[in-house]
N, C-alpha and C positions, 0 to 999 in steps of 0.2 A: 587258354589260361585258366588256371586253378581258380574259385573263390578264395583261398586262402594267398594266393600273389597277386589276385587283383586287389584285394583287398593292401598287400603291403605296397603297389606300386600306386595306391590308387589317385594323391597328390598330383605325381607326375602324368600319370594314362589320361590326365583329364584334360591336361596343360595343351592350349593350342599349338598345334602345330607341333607336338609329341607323339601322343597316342599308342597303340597295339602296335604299329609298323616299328617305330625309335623303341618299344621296349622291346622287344623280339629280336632288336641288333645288338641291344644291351646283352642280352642272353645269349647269343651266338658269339660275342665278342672273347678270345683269349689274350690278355690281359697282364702282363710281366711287370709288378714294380722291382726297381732294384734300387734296395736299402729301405729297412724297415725303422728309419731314425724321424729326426725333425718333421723332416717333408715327408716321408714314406708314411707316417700314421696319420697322417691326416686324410689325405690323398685314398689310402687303403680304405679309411672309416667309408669316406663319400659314394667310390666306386662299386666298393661291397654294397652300401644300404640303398645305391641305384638300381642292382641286380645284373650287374656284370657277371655272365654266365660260370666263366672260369677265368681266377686269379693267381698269380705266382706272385711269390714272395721270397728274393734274395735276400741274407744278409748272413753272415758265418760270426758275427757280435752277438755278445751279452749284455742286460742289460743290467746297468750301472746305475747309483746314485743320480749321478748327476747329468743323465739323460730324463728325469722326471719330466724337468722344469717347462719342458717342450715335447718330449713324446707321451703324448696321455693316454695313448694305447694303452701303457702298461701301467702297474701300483706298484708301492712300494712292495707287497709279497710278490712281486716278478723278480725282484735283482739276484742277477746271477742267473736267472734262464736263458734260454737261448732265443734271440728276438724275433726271426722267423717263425719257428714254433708255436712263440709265447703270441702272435699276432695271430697267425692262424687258429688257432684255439678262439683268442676271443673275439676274431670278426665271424669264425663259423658259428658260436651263438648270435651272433648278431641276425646273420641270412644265411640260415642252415638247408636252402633250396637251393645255393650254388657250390660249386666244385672251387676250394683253394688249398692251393698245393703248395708246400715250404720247401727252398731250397736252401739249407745250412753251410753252403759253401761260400769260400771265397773266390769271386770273381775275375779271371784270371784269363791268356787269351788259350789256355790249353781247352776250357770249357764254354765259352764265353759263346762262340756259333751255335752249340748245341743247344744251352740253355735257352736266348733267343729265339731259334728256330722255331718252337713248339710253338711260338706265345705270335697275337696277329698287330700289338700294338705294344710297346715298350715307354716306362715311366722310369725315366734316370733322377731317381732322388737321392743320390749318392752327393757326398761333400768332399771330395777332393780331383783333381785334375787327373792323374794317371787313370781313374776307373771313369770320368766325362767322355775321354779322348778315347779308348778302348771299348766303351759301348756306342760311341759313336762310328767307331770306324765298323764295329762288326754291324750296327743296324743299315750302315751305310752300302756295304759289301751286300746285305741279305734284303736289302730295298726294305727294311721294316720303318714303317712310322714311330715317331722319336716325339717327345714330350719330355721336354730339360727344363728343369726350374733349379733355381740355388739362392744360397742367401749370403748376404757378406754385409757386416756393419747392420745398418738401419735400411738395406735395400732390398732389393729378390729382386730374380730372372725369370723369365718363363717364355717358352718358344715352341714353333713346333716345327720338326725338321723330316727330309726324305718324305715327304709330302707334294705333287705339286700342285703349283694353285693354276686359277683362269688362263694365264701363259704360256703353261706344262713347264715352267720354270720350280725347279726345286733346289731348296741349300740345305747343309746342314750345318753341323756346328764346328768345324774347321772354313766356313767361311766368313764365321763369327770372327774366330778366332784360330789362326792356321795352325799358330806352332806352342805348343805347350810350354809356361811358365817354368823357370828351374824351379828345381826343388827347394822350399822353404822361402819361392820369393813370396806369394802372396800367400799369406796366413788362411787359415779355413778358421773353423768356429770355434774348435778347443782353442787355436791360438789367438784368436779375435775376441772369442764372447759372440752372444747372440740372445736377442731379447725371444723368449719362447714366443710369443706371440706370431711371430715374424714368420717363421716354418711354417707355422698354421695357417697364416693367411694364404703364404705361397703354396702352399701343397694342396690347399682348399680351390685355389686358381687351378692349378694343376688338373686335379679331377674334373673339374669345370671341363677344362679343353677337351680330356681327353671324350669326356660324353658328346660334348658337341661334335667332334671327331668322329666318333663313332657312328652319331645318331646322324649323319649331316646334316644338322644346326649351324644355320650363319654365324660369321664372325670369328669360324677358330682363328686362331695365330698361326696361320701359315704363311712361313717366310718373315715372321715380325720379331721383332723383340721388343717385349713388356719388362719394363723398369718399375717398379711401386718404390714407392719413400715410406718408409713408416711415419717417420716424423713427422711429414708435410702432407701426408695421405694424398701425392700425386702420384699417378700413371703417366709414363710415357711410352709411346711407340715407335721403333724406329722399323725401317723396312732392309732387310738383310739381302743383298746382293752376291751373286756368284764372285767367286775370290776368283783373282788373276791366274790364267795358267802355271801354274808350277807352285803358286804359293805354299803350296802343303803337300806331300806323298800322297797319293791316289791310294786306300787301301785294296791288296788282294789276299789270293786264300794263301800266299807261302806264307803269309805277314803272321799266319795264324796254324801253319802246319808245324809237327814237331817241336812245339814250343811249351814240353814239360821241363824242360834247360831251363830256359828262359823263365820259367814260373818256378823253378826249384825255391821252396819259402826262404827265405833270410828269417833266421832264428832272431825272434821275439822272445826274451827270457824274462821269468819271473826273477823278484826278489831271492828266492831259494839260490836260485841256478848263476844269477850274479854275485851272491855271495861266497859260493863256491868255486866261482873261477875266480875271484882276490884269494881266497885262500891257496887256490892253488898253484898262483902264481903264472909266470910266463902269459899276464892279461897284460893289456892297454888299456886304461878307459879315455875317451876322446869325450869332450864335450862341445857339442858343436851349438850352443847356443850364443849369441852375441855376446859382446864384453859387460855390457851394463845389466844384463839379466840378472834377477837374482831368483831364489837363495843360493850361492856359492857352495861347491862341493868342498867339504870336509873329511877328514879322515882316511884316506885316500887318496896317492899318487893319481892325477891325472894331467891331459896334455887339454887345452882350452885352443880350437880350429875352429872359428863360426863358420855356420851353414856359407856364407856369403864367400866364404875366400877358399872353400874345401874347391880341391880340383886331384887331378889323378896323381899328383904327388905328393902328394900333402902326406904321407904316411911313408915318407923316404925317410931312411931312418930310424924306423919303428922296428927293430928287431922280435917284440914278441908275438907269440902266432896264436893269439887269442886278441882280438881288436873290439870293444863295445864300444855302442853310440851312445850318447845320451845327451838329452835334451829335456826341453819342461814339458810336454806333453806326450812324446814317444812318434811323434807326425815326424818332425825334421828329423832325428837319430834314424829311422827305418827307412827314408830317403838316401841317409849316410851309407847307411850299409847295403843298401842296393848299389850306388853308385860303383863301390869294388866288389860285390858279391860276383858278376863273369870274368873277375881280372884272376886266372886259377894259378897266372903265373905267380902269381906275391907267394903263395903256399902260406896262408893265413884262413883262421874262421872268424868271417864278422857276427855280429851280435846289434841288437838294438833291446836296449831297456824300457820294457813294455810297460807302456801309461807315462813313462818319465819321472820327471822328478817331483811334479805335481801329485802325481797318483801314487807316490811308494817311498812318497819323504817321511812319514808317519813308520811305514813298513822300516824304512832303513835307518831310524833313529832304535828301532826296537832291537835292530840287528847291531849297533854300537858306530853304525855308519854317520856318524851327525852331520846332518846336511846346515 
């Protein structure tokens, strides 16, 4: 070891029961966070300025106004870069002796084994359910160690999965939880709110494990799950047991072969491109937010289907062959229009209004849309 990286590890190299051996696995370690938001930059800060040898960094987002408040990776002169990128830039000043690599894609199961594969340990800091369950099943298919943390309201999660403990007992996170939530039933953070602090803490846990993980330091969360309160600043632990036979589909590699169908994107349109299909007529707009939501859309024919009652008929009837979702944040609308994006029979093209009506009611009042 260099003078100049004993020098940066030198805190930790002294710590009992640390030493040259734990930092030298830190260095060998490859290292996958996926999603560079809430939880990803805190998580990235700690693991980088521990000297995790090689880091990966998903996430195909930009970074927006009002991600500041909680990802402090980034400054106000980042909005609008691309957040992988913009993270690897400034964690490689941070610890410019290790290897981190950005991947600008979106997550998906046509890439999703490959991406993994590289990497020897995997951090899901992602905040919605369809990208939990899909790097769960592909870490679970590739026996890769899993490190899942999340936030909701005033709580955070944090687990560690495909791990096994004293027992040779291992769960992962369909033991938690087998079968994935519908779409838009439980709210994530654009639709909930979330006090920044709360990502921070949890992603700050996160790194924790994943060192203790690596370095084998007593105590990781293997087979646990940690509950924090913010409010009440308690921990709780419960212990996660294997799910009953059949509970949940076993994943395999068909679940993940040929599946650039299945990942074909449902068009996210801007303001531009939805103002152009009302003028061009033969659209629907659907808004599938609940009845009591506001602001009300104005100026503009549409049909009002909450998320809660949409099912595969719900567009019987619908003669025109342009369909847009829309909703207050653009999370339930792009649920909507996954739901009939393989139905090829309708001969329809879905749409979902990207950011919602939150993020482009300013945009659509300029357009004479008045929401």
């Amino acid at each position: 070891m260099s003078a100049e990286s004993f020098d940066r590890y030198e805190r930790q190299l002294v710590l009992k029961g640390f030493g040259n051996v734990a930092q030298m696995k830190l260095h060998n370690a490859k290292v996958l966070v996926i999603g560079a938001g809430g939880l990803g930059c805190p998580a990235l800060q700690y693991i980088v300025a521990a000297g995790v040898g090689t880091v990966g960094i998903v996430d195909h987002d930009s970074i927006s106004t009002n991600n500041l408040h909680r990802q402090i990776l980034y400054s106000t002169n980042d909005i609008g870069k691309s957040k992988a990128e913009t993270a690897r830039l400034h964690l490689q000043a941070l610890n410019p002796e290790i290897t981190i690599q950005s991947h600008v894609v979106k997550l998906v199961k046509s890439n999703v084994l490959k991406l993994i594969s590289s990497y020897d340990f995997i951090l899901d800091c992602t905040d919605n359910f369809d990208s939990r369950y899909l790097i769960n099943d592909a870490c679970l298919l590739l026996k890769k160690p899993l490190i899942f943390a999340a936030v909701s309201d005033y709580q955070g999660q944090l687990a560690i999965f495909n791990v096994s403990d004293e027992f040779g007992v291992a769960v992962n996170y369909r033991d938690l939880f087998p079968i994935p939530p519908k779409p838009g039933e439980v709210p994530n953070c654009e639709e909930n709110g979330v006090l920044g602090v709360l990502p921070g803490i949890i992603g700050t846990m996160q790194a924790a494990e994943l060192i203790k993980l690596i370095t084998n330091l007593k105590g990781a969360l293997i087979n646990k799950l940690l509950t924090y309160d913010l409010l009440t600043q308690q921990i709780y632990h419960i212990e996660i047991s294997n799910a009953e036979p059949g509970s949940y589909p076993k994943p395999s590699m068909k679940d993940f072969e040929n599946s650039e169908q299945v990942d074909a994107a449902v068009a996210e349109i801007e303001v531009a491109a939805f103002k152009h299909l009302l003028e061009e007529g033969n659209t629907c707009i659907i808004d599938v937010r609940e009845l009591h939501e506001f602001p009300k859309l104005n100026g503009f024919a549409y049909k009002q289907i909450p998320m809660s009652i949409l099912d595969e008929d719900s567009l019987n009837g619908i003669s025109e062959t342009n369909v847009v979702f829309v909703c207050q944040h653009g999370i339930r609308s792009l649920h909507a229009a996954e739901l009939f994006h393989d139905q090829s029979d309708l001969n329809k093209r879905f749409y979902s209004l990207k950011g919602g009506v939150a993020r482009w009611k300013v945009a659509l009042k300029e357009l004479e849309l008045i929401l």
